[in-house]
C-alpha positions in Angstrom: 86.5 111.8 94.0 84.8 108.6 95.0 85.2 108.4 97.7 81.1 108.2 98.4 81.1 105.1 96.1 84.7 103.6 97.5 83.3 104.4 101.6 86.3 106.1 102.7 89.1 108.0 101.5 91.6 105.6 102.6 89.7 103.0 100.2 89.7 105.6 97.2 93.6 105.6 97.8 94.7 102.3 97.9 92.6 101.3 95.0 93.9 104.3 92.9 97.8 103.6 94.0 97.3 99.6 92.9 95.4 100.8 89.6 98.1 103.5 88.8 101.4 101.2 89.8 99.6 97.8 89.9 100.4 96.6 93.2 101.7 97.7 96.4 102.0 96.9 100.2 100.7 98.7 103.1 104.0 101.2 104.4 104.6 101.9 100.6 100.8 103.2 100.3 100.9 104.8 103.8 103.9 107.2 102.8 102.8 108.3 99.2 99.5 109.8 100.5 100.9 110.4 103.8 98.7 108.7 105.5 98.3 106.3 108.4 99.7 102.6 107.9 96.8 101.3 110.2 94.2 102.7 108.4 95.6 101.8 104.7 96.2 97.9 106.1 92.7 97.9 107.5 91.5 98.8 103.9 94.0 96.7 102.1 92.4 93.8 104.0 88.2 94.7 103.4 89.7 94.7 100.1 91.2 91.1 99.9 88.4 89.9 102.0 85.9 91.2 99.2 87.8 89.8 96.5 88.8 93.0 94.9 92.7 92.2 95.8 94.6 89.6 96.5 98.1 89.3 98.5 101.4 87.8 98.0 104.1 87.4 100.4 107.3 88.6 99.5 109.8 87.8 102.2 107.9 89.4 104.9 105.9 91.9 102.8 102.9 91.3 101.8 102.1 92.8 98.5 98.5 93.5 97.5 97.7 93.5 93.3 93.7 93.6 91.8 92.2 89.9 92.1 92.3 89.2 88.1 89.0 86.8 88.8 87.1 89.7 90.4 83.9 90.6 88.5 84.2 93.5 88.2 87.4 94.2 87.3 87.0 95.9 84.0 84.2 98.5 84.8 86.4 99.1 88.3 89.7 100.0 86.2 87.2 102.1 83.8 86.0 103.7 86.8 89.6 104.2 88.5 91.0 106.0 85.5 88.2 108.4 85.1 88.5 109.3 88.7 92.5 109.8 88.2 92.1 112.0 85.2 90.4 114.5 87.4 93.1 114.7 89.6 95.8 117.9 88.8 98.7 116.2 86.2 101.3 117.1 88.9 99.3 114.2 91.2 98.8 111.7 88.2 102.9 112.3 87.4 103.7 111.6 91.0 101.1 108.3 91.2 102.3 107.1 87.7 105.9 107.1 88.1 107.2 103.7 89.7 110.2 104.2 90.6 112.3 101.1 92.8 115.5 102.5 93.8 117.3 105.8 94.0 119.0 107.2 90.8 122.7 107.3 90.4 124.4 110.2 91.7 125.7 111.6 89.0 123.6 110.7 86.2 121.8 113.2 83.9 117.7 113.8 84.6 
């Protein structure tokens, strides 16, 4: 979706995972859009580098959330959802919902 504007798919995904669940670390990113880790990290760094995110070790994961100082924060988030709410609502259900840790086994949906 925009991708042309973003530079590569890869970009357009990590910056709509962060928008959608607000931050998130390389492996994480990799396995929702099946994709590869190297390619994801390699984005997840030109991102920090241009000051569009910013990292935060957490034991020995670094997790990656939008750089609140960044310029052009605002009119990227504006940008972000319009480019989510084209996607089917199956995809924006699936990128929305945060979920931590596996539901117990018997409990009702």
């Amino acid at each position: 979706m925009i991708e042309p504007i973003v530079g590569s798919k890869n970009a357009e995904r990590v910056l709509l995972y962060i928008f959608a669940r607000e931050q998130g670390y390389t492996r994480e990113i990799a396995r929702f859009w099946n994709s590869d880790a190297d390619s994801i990290h390699k984005q997840l760094v030109r991102l920090e580098r241009g000051g569009v995110l910013f990292s935060t070790s957490l034991g020995k994961t670094i997790v990656y959330s939008f750089n609140p100082r960044y310029a052009f924060l605002k009119e990227l988030k504006a940008l972000l959802n319009k480019a989510l709410s084209f996607y089917s609502q199956e995809e924006q259900d699936n990128l929305l919902i945060v979920r931590r840790r596996p539901r117990r086994k018997d409990k009702p949906l």
